[in-house]
Steps between C-alpha positions, in 0.01 A plus 500: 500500500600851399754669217756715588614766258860555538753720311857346385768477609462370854828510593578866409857564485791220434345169584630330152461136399232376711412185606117416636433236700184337712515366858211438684296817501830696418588653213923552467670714277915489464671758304863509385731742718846523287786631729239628747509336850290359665436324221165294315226719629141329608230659482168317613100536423175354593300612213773593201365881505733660839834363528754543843873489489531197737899344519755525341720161433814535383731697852843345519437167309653708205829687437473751253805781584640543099228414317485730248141699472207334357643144596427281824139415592307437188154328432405265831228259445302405819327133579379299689466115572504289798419756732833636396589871339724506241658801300765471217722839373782554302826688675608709148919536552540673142344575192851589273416374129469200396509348857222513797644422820158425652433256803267315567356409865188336703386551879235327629296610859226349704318850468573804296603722826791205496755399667605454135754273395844578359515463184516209272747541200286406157620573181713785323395409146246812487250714726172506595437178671218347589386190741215276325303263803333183253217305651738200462718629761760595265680863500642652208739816503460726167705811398569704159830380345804692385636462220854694440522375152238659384566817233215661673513797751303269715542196537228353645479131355170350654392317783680206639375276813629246738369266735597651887510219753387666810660258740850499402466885401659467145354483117511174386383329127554628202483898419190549198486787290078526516443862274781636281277812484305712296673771170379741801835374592684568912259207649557504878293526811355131486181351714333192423171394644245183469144586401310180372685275233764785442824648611469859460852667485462881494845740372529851493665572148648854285657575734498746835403790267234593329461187303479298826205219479353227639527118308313205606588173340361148627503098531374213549820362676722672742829458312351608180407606196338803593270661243502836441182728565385546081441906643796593673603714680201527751546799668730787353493897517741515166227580264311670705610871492214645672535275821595650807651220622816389280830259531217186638635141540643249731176379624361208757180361593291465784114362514281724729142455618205346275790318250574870371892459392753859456780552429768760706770645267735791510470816266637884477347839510713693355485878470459667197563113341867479556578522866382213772602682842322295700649182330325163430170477669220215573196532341215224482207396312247230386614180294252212382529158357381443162282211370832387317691465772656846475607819729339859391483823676151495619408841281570287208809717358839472579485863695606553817236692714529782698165434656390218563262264722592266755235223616497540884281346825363826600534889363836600536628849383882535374725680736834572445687708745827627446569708798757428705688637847801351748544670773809296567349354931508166530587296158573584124184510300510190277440732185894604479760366276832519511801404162642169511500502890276387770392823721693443877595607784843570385446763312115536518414587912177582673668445793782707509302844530163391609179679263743537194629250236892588539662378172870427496676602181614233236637527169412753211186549354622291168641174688348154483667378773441698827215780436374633832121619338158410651238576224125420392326427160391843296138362499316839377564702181460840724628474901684667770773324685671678802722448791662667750890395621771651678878428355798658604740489183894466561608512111351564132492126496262434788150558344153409652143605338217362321514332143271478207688154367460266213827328564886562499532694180129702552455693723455824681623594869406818739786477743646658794885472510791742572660766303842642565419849462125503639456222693238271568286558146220314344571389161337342217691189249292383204638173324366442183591165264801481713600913452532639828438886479516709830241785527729848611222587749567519840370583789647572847354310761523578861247359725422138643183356350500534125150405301593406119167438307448343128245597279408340199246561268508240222852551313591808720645512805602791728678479832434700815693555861370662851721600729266847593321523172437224291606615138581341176885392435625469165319481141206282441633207328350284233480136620445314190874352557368313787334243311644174287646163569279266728461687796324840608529821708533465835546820752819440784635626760901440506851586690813445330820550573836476228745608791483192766238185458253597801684782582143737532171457577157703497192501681194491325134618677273364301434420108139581352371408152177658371 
């Protein structure tokens, strides 16, 4: 046997609200994707220390065109049972005060490449659900509960659970309220596990911010009471100024080699302590059992760890690569993203001009219905992303270029599009808490291929262009906009068009992130 040292997170970048789970000799991790699609990404491990992007689940199972940001996929919960995958997730419709519109769902797969199944209608009384397997055979379905009523910003009102009757697909039994929560208050995000005479239910509480936490409570019986853990929270960064690693909660457990338990949650980096670019992240690290029956972080504090050590068969080192290159040949790299939509043929070809991606133009860079953008997670503090297209403009409204992009109100595009006066131009937009400002540079642009390049350092972020030379266009901008709400950066590449739905297209070379 061997220790690995490994440094946290490990899932850099937005991977938020992760859910760990054993099969086999497989380790599974399944992180939250909002309006991103594909959605509920997988990563896999054999030894907890290097982690793959394996599937993604969630392709046209979903409809998501009008979801406002920071709603649709939130918190899935993987299991297993029967030789049988299963994976629960909440499809967020709105957020509007006092009401959550918030969905919830279950698919179910013989293995986690699928086919998956469509999904099975749950619940809408709160998010976060969860699937509980009992050795009795039984299945119960949890989720946080909403409560409208409540004077409270949040309202969060506990968990509530149901019996789920697998054969006839529906929830059946009465509905128990098992934790009304801690004065840490916004309980949500539960998982409940069996470990000797107890039920173990684990919450993340205080919140997504910087008061976020993780509660464990317990019982002797299923339905309830559950006690509450006498030292609660057990893991939180809120009094813990120093820590690099802030915002931790939502966690699940997983049992690796030699009975060693952890514990995956998510957590923030943010830069100079106020801005998370990258977004929600996964970090792990050691949990034991106590000779009273109760869950502590293995370092015996309630600190999350940057470093920490992972129990493993053999020596392992931590890699974590970030690179990544399409050359656009014979399929789309499974790293890309697009809003609300499945990436197609319609409007997303390989085909069409053989060694480039050619993207056909859909609505504005601020829709939630019919966004034409491919983009990638903003995984590094300090990269270069760059591509090189060719786009023949018609009208000021026909735009194509590469985005820096939070989501529908932040934002900042380098663009080529048309000018009356000097035609075919590159431009740059920047769309900040909704206020869309465009930048009076311009530049005349005459030839084919075009290179556009991003460059970001931390909170700055410059631009650059080659058509002979490259050079920089525009001012450096300070990024710290691009940060807030549940998601995280992610670098696109987009062609829109405000004249005639499809009515452009450009071709894209290649895309390189480094």
């Amino acid at each position: 046997m061997a220790q690995a040292k490994i440094k946290n997170p490990i899932l850099p970048g937005f991977n938020p609200d992760p859910n760990i789970l054993k099969v086999g000799d497989t380790y599974y991790l399944a992180v939250s994707s909002f309006e991103w699609l594909p959605g509920i990404r997988i990563y896999t491990s054999e030894n907890l220390v290097n982690w793959e992007h394996h599937t993604d689940i969630l392709t046209n199972q979903v409809n998501l065109q009008g979801n406002p940001k920071d709603c649709s996929i939130w918190a899935p919960q993987l299991s297993y049972h029967d030789n049988q995958f299963y994976c629960t997730y909440t499809d967020v419709k709105n957020t509007t005060r006092p009401f959550k519109d918030c969905h919830n769902y279950l698919i179910t797969a013989p293995a986690v490449d699928g086919p998956w199944s469509e999904p099975i209608y749950m619940t809408s009384s709160g998010f976060d659900p969860s699937l509980f397997h009992d050795e009795d055979g039984r299945k119960w379905f949890l989720n946080e509960i909403w409560d409208y009523r409540m004077t409270t910003s949040n309202k969060s009102a506990g968990i509530v659970m149901q019996e789920y009757d697998a054969d006839a697909q529906k929830m059946i039994g009465p509905v128990y309220k098992i934790f009304d929560g801690t004065k840490l208050a916004k309980t949500e995000a539960p998982h409940l596990y069996r470990h000797g005479e107890y039920y173990y239910l684990i919450t993340a509480e205080g919140g997504t911010g910087s008061g976020h936490s993780v509660t464990i409570c317990r019982s002797t019986k299923i339905t309830g009471p559950y006690e509450l853990d006498p030292k609660y929270p057990m893991l939180t960064a809120s009094d813990k100024p120093d820590s690099p690693l802030k915002n931790t909660g939502h966690g699940s457990l997983v049992e690796g080699i030699n009975g060693k338990w952890y514990m995956a949650y998510l957590t923030t980096r943010p830069l100079q302590g106020k801005a998370a670019i990258l977004g929600r992240e996964t970090a792990i690290q050691e949990v034991a059992w106590t000779e009273d029956g109760w869950l502590r972080l293995a370092n015996g504090t309630t600190s999350p760890e940057e470093f920490t050590l992972i129990e493993t068969k053999e020596p392992v080192t931590q890699e974590i690569n970030t690179y990544f290159r399409d050359d656009f040949t014979n399929s789309l790299a499974k790293e890309w993203n697009a809003r609300r939509l499945m990436p197609s043929e319609s409007w997303c070809s390989l085909s069409s001009r053989p060694g480039y991606l050619r993207l056909i133009s859909g609505e504005s860079p601020q829709s939630n219905f019919d966004q034409h953008m491919l983009a990638i997670r903003q995984k590094d503090f300090c990269f270069e992303a760059e591509t090189v297209l060719e786009f023949e403009p018609k009208t000021y409204n026909q735009m194509a270029g590469l985005l820096l992009y939070l989501n529908e109100l932040n934002y900042i595009y380098c663009y080529i599009s048309q000018d009356e006066e000097k035609g075919k131009v590159l431009r740059l937009m920047k769309c900040q808490e909704g206020v869309n400002t465009l930048l009076p540079e311009m530049a005349s642009v005459h030839g084919g291929e075009i290179l556009l390049k991003a460059h970001v350092d931390h909170e700055r972020g410059t631009f650059y262009w080659k058509e002979d030379s490259i050079k920089q266009f525009g001012p450096e901008f300070d990024l710290m906009f691009l940060a807030g709400g549940f998601t995280g950066n992610f670098i696109g590449i987009g062609v829109h068009d405000m004249d005639k739905k499809q009515g452009c297209y450009a071709d894209f070379k290649y895309f390189e992130y480094k």
